[in-house]
C-alpha positions in Angstrom: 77.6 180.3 147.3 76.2 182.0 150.5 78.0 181.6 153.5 75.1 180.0 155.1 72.3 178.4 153.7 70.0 180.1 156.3 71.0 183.5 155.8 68.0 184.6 154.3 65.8 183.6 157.4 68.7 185.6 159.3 68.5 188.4 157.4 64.3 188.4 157.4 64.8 187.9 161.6 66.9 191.3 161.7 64.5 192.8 159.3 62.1 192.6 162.6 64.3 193.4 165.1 65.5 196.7 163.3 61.7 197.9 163.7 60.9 196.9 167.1 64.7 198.7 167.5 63.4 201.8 166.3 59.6 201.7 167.5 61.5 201.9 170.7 63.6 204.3 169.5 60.6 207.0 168.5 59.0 206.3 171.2 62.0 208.3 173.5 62.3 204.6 175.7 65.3 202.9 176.8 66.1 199.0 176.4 65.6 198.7 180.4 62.8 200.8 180.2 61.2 198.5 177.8 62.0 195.5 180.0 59.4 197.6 182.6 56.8 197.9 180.6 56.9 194.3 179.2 57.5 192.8 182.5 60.7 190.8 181.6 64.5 191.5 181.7 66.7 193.7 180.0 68.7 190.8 178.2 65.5 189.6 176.4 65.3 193.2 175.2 69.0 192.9 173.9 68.4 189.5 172.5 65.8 190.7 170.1 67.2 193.8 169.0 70.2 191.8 168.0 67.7 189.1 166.4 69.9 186.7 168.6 65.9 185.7 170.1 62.4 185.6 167.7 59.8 187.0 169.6 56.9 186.0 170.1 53.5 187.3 168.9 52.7 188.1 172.8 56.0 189.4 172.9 55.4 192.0 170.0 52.4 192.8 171.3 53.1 193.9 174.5 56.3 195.7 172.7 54.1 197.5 170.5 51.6 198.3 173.5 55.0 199.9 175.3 55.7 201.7 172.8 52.3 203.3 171.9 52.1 201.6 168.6 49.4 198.8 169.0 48.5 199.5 165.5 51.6 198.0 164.0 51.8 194.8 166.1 49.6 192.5 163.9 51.7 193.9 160.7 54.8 193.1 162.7 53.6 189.6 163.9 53.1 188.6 160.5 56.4 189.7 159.5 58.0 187.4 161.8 55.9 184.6 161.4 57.5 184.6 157.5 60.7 185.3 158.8 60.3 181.9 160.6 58.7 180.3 158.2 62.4 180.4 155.9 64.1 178.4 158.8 61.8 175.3 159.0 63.4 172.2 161.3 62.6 168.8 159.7 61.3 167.4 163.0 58.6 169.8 163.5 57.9 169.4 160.1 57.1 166.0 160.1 55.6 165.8 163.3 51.7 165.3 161.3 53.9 162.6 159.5 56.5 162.0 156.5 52.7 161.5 154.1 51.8 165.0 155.0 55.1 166.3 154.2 55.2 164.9 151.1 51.6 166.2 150.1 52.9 169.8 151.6 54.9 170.1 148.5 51.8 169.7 145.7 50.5 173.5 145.5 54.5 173.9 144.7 55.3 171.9 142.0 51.8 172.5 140.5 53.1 176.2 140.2 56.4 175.3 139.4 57.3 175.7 135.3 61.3 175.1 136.0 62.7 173.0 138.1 66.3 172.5 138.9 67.3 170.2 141.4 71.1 169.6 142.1 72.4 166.6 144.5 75.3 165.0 145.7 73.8 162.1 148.0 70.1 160.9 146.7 68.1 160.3 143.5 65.7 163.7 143.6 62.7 162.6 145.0 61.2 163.5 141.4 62.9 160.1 139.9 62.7 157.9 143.3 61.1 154.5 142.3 59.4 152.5 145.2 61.9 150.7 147.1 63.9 153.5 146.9 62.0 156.2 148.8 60.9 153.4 151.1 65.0 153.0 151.7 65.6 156.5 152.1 62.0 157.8 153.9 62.4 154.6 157.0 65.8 156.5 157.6 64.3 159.4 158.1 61.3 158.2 160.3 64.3 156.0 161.9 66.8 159.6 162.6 63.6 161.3 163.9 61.9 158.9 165.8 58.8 160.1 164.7 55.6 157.4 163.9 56.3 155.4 161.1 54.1 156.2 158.2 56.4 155.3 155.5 54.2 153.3 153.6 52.0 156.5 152.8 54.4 158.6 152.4 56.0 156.6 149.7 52.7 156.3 148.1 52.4 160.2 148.4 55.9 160.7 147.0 55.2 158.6 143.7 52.2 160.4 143.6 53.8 163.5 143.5 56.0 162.7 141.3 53.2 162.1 138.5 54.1 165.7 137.6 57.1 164.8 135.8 55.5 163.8 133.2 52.7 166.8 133.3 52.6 169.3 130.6 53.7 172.5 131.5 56.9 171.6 134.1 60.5 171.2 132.7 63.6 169.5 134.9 67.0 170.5 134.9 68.3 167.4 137.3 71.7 166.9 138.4 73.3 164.3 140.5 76.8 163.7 141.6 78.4 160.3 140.3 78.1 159.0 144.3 74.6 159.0 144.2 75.0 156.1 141.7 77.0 153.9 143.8 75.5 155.1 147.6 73.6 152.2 148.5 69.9 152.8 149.1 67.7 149.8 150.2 69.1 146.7 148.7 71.0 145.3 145.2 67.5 144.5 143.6 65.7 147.9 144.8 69.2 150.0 144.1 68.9 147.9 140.3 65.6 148.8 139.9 66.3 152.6 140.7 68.7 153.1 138.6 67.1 151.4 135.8 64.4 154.3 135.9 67.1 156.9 136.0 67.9 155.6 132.1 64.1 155.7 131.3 63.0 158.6 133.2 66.6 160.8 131.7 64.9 160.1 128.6 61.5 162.1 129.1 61.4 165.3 126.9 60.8 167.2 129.8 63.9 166.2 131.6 67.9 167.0 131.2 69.2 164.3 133.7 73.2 165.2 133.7 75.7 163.0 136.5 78.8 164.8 137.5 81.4 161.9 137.1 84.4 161.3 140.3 86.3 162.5 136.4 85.7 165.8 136.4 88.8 168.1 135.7 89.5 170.5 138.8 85.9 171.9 140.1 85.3 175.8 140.5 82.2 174.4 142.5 82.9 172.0 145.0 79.9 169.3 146.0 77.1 171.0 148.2 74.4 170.7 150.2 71.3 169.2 148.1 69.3 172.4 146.6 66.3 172.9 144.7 65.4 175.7 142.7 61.9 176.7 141.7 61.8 179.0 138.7 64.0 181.4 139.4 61.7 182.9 142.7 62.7 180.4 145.6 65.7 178.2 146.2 64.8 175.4 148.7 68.3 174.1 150.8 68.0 171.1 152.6 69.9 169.8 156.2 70.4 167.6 158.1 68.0 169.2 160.8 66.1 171.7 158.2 64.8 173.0 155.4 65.9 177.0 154.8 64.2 178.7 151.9 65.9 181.1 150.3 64.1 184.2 149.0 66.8 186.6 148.5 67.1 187.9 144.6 71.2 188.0 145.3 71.5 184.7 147.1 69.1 183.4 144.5 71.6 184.8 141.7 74.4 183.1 143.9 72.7 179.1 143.8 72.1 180.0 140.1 75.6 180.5 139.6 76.9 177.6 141.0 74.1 175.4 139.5 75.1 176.5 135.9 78.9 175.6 137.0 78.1 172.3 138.3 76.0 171.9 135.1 78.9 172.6 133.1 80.6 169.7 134.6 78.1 167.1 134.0 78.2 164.5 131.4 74.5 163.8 129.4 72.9 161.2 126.9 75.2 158.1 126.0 77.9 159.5 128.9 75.2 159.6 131.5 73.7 156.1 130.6 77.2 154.8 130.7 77.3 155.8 134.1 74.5 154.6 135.4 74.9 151.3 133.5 78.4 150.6 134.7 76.8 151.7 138.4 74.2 148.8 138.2 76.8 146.0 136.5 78.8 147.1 140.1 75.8 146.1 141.7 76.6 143.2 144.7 
């Protein structure tokens, strides 16, 4: 796996800084005589060189005008608005509310033929029943603090999730054997859930596999939760962010480890068994 799930907004920060770096450069200018020109300090100079600070569009702007290259800024500006883009905290994301966020998704899916989603903590929001997403979506509005649309965005999420059972989409889903007995919500929406985990796992679309607590020794050890689309984005998510991964190798890397962790999962009567012995555990 990567180091760091956010590596490849890193990498797509340093990407800009390496060619406001050598605008400056070709221009014959120094870091401090920069700093003049722009009308800040040296350090700021240093700090986006080293992509240790994103600039600003101002920022490249008055850095291109310094550097006698006003006809690059736009191109650059764009650049870093995708490099920012990868690294997207949750909190400003769900500032317009958790109903937009889940609509945000659509245009995705809809172009989405393959879908693997792996997860060690929560149902996929793909197979979430009602009481379910509105268990896990109030924690979220709850960690936040952010105004509490749940309702909606519950509402939006099921909708959403109509396109399980489109033409067109296939699901590779798989869950760790925790997310069977993690509590969401309570016994009769946790039932209920898991219930449509054995109906929905039988869909000709999906392959729903559960890693069991079993498993011989693991060359993949549990991760963060991960989604891949085709095989063009992988989509990470934290505690505090959402980093999209675009990177063919780091790509190649999630790949890897999702076919391991698929190669430890149990399907069909195994999985059921799971899940059935997870809701006769029920309180």
């Amino acid at each position: 796996m990567p180091a760091s799930p956010s590596s490849s907004a890193q990498a797509a920060r340093e990407i800009v800084a390496t060619r406001l770096r050598e605008l400056r450069q070709d221009a014959g200018i120094t870091g401090t005589e920069l700093a003049v020109r722009c009308g800040w300090t040296h350090p700021k100079t240093s700090r986006i060189e080293n992509a240790r600070t994103s600039p600003s569009a101002s920022d490249i702007r008055l850095w291109c005008r310094a550097c006698g290259a006003d006809d690059q800024a736009a191109d650059i500006i764009a650049q870093s608005r995708n490099a920012e883009s990868l690294y997207v905290e949750w909190r400003r994301k769900v500032r317009a509310g958790l109903k937009q966020l889940q609509e945000s998704y659509v245009p995705l899916f809809k172009a989405t033929e393959l879908f693997r989603v792996y997860s060690a903590s929560l149902v996929p929001g793909f197979l979430q029943t009602e009481g379910y997403a509105t268990g896990v979506l109030s924690s979220v509005a709850r960690l936040q603090d952010i105004p509490d649309d749940v309702s909606d965005a519950v509402a939006a999420r099921l909708e959403r999730s109509r396109i399980i059972q489109e033409p067109g989409h296939r699901f590779v889903l798989l869950i760790e054997e925790a997310v069977l007995r993690y509590k969401v919500g309570d016994s009769e929406a946790m039932a209920a859930q898991l219930g449509h985990l054995l109906t929905v796992g039988a869909l000709p679309a999906v392959s729903l596999g559960v890693i069991p607590f079993s498993s011989p020794a693991r060359p993949v050890s549990p991760r963060e939760t991960f989604h891949v689309y085709d095989d063009t984005m992988v989509a990470v998510e934290l505690l505090t962010a959402r980093v999209t991964v675009t990177q063919p190798s780091e790509i190649d890397l999630y790949l890897k480890a999702f076919g391991q962790l698929r190669r430890l999962a149990v399907y069909g009567a195994e999985a059921r068994a799971l899940i059935l012995n997870a809701i006769e555990t029920l309180d």
